[in-house]
N, C-alpha and C positions, 0 to 999 in steps of 0.2 A: 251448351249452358244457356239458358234461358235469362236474362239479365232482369232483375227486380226493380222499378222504379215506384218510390210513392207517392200518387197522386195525391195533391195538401196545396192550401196556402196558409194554414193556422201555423203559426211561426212556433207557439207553444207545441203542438204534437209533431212540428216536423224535429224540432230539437229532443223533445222523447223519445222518438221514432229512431232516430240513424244513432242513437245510443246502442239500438242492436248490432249495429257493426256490420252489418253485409248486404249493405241494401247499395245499390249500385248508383242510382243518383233520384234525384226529383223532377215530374214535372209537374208544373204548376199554370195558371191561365189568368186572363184580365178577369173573368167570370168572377173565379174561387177568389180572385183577391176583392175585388169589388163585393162579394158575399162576405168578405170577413173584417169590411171598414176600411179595407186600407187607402189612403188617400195618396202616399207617398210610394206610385209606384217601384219605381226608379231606388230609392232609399232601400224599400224591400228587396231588390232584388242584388243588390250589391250584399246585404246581410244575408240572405240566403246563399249565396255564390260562397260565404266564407262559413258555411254549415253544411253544405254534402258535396261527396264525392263528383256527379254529373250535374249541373242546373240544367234544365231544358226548360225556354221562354218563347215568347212569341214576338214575332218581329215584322210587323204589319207596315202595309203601304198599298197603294192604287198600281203600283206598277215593279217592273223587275228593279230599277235605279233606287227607288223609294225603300223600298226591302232591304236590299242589300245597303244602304245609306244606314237606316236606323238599326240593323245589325252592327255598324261600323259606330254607333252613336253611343250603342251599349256599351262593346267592347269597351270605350275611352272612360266609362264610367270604373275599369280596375279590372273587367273580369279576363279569365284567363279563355281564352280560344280554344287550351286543351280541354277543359270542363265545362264547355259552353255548348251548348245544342241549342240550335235555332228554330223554331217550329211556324210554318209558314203553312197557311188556309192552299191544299191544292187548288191551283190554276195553269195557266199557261205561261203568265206573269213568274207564280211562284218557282214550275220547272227553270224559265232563264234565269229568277234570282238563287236559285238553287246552286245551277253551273257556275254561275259567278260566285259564290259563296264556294262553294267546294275546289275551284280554280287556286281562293285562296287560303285554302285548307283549313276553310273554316265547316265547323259541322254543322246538316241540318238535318231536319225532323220536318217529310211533308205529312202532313195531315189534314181532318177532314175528309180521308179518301172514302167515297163510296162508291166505285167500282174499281173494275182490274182494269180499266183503260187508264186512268188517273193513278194507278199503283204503278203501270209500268211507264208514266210518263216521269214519275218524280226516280225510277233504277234509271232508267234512262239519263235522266240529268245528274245521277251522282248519289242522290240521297242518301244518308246514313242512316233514316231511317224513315218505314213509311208507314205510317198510322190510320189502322182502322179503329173506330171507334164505335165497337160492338154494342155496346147497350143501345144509344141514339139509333144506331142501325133497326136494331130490334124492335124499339119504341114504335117505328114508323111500319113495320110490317117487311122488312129487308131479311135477304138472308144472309146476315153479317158473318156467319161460320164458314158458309160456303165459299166466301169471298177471304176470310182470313186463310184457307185452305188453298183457294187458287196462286193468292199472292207469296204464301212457303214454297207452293210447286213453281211458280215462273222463276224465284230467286234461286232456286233448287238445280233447275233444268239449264238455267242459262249460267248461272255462277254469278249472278249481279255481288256488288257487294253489300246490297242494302238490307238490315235488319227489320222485319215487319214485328209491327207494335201493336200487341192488341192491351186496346183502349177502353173507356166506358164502362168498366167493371162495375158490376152490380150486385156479386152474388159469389159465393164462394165455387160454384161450377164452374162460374167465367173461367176463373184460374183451370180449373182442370179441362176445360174446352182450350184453353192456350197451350197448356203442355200435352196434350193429344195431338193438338195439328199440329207442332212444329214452331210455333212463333217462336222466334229468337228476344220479343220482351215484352215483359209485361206491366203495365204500370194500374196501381191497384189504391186503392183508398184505406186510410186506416181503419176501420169500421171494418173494412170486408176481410184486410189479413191479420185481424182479430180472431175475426168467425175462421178462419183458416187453421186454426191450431184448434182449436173446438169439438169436443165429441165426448158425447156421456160414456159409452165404453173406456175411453181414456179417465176420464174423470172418476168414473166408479173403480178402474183397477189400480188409479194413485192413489186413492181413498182405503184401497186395501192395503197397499205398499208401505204405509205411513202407519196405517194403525199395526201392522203384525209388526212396523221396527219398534215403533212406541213399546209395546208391548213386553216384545223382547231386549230392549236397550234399557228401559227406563223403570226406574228403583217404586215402589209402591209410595213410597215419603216423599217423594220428588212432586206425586201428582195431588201432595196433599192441601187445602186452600191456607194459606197463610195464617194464622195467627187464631185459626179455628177450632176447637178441643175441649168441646165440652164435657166437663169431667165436675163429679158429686160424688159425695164419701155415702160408704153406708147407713150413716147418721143424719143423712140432708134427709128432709120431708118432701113427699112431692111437690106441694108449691115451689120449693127450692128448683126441683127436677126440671120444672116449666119454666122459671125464669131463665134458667141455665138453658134450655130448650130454645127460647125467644132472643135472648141473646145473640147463641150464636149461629139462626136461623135456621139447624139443623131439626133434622124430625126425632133427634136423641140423643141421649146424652150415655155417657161410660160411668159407667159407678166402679169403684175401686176399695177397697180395703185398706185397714189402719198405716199398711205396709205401704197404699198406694200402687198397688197391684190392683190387674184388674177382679170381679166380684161378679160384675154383669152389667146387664143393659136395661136404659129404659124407655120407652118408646112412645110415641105419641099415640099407637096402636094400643098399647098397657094401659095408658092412659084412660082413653076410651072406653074398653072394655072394663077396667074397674070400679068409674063412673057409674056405669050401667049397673055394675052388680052391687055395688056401695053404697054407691051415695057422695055426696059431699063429703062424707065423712073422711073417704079417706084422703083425702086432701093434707094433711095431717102427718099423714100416717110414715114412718121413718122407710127407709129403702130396707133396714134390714128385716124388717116385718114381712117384706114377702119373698116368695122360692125363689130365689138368686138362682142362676143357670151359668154356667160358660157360653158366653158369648162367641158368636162368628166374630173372627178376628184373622188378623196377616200380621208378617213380620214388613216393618217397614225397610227393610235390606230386599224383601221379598222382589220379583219382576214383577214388572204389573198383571201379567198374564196369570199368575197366580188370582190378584183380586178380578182380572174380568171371569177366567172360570168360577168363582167363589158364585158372582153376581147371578152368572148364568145359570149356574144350577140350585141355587138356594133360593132365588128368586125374593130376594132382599133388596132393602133401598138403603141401606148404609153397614158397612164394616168398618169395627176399631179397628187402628192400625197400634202397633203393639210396639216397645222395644225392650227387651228387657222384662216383658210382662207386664209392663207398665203402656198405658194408652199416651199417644202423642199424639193424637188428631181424629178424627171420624174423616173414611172415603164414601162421597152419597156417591151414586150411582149415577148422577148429573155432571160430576166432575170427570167421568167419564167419556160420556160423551159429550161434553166440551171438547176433550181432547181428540175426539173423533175417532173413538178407540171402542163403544160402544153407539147402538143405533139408538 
């Protein structure tokens, strides 16, 4: 298993973040806190200690007693030794404060390693884990892979028991460059195991998934817009037609008969074209002065997939939805794809 660690000091996404439930611990640096204002080192890291599973911090000094002093300095600030990882700059200093630390079965984390001479100096001392840190590597013209590869094959070949960490993630490859060679952990930035779940093939075949359930789950009246239903008797005048039109921002309105049944349709298209051939005049003129037709219409009990074949093949911008014969609402073709059920 490869163990996931999330590189953060923003206190807000680290408590978003391990909501995920399996992210194995945190590390964090003086850098990323000092980039995110924190003044109260110390403070932060006592509150982070009591929000994931591993804290991994840094424990600085000029010398091996210094190191291991202000690991013992932390500890007394509450945190627990089982969830604590110590992360010390490789040196020769750090290897002795290392052994001393791990003597007392406290855990560390060397890093900063840029080569395999300094990898196997911190297996050597005990490390629990030893950290490349591949992007900086990269930055400077290194070959950080080659080096994360050497230090799987030493800890491999000899059985040390130290986990190598690759570091400095930059890039969603990183990650798949760590599970290639073997690193036993990874520690990754929220930014980059975002882009990790990421890819338009996925994205276009949920987009399918969603619209063929819609489709087939969900009642035609269900996708209707709220309180939207424009409906005129055969005795409204056009002008009436258009107010009713502008009202209820649809491109048309349902004409129905004395019964309240439907009669037909009138459309912003009817509109237009009678204009032309008319005139003003027929502004006027009652709905049942012209050829009434049966309208494209659905039962609102209907599946949706009923109205988006209607859409597709009549190549229409709105269908009465019907119940009873009677219209309860206009489907446009927008409310559609809203629903992401047409493109």
């Amino acid at each position: 298993m490869m163990e996931l660690y999330l590189d953060s000091a923003d206190i807000n996404e680290i408590r978003e973040v391990f909501k995920l439930g399996f992210l194995n611990g945190l590390t964090t640096t003086p850098t990323f806190m000092h980039r995110h204002g924190i003044t109260d080192i110390d403070g932060t890291i006592v509150e982070l200690s009591k929000m994931v599973p591993v804290l991994q911090i840094e424990s600085l000094g000029d010398n091996a007693e210094e190191i291991v002093a202000e690991a013992h300095r932390l500890l007394a600030l509450g945190l627990d030794k089982k969830k604590t990882v110590f992360k010390i700059p490789a040196s020769i200093e750090a290897a002795k404060a290392c052994k001393m630390l791990r003597d007392e079965d406290i855990m560390v984390n060397i890093h900063l390693v840029y080569n395999l001479q300094q990898a196997y100096m911190a297996m050597a001392a005990g490390a629990n884990y030893v950290c490349v840190l591949v992007g900086r590597m990269q930055d400077h013209g290194y070959d950080a892979l080659q080096l994360i590869e050497d230090c799987v094959e030493t800890v491999d070949h000899y059985g040390y028991d130290s986990k190598i960490m690759f570091s400095s993630v930059r890039h969603p490859e990183h990650v798949k460059n760590a599970l290639h060679l073997g690193a036993q952990c990874c520690t990754i930035p929220w930014r980059v195991m975002k882009q990790m779940n990421t890819n338009n093939f996925t994205d276009v075949g949920t987009k399918e998934f969603i619209s063929h359930t819609r489709q087939m789950t969900m009642k035609v009246k269900e996708a209707l817009q709220q309180g939207v239903n424009p409906v005129i008797t055969v005795d409204n005048t056009v002008n009436e037609a258009i107010v009713a039109m502008t009202k209820s921002g649809m491109g048309a309105v349902s004409i129905v008969d004395r019964k309240g049944e439907i009669a037909g349709i009138f459309t912003d298209g009817d509109l237009r074209r009678h204009l032309s051939e008319e005139g003003e005049l027929m502004m006027t003129k009652k709905m049942s002065n012209f050829n009434l037709f049966e309208p494209i219409s659905v039962d609102g009990d209907d599946l949706l997939v009923n109205a988006t074949t209607i859409f597709k093949e009549k190549q229409v911008d709105n269908i009465i939805v019907l119940e009873n014969r009677k219209p309860i609402g206009m489907l446009d073709i927008q409310d559609l794809v809203k629903l992401e059920v047409l493109d």
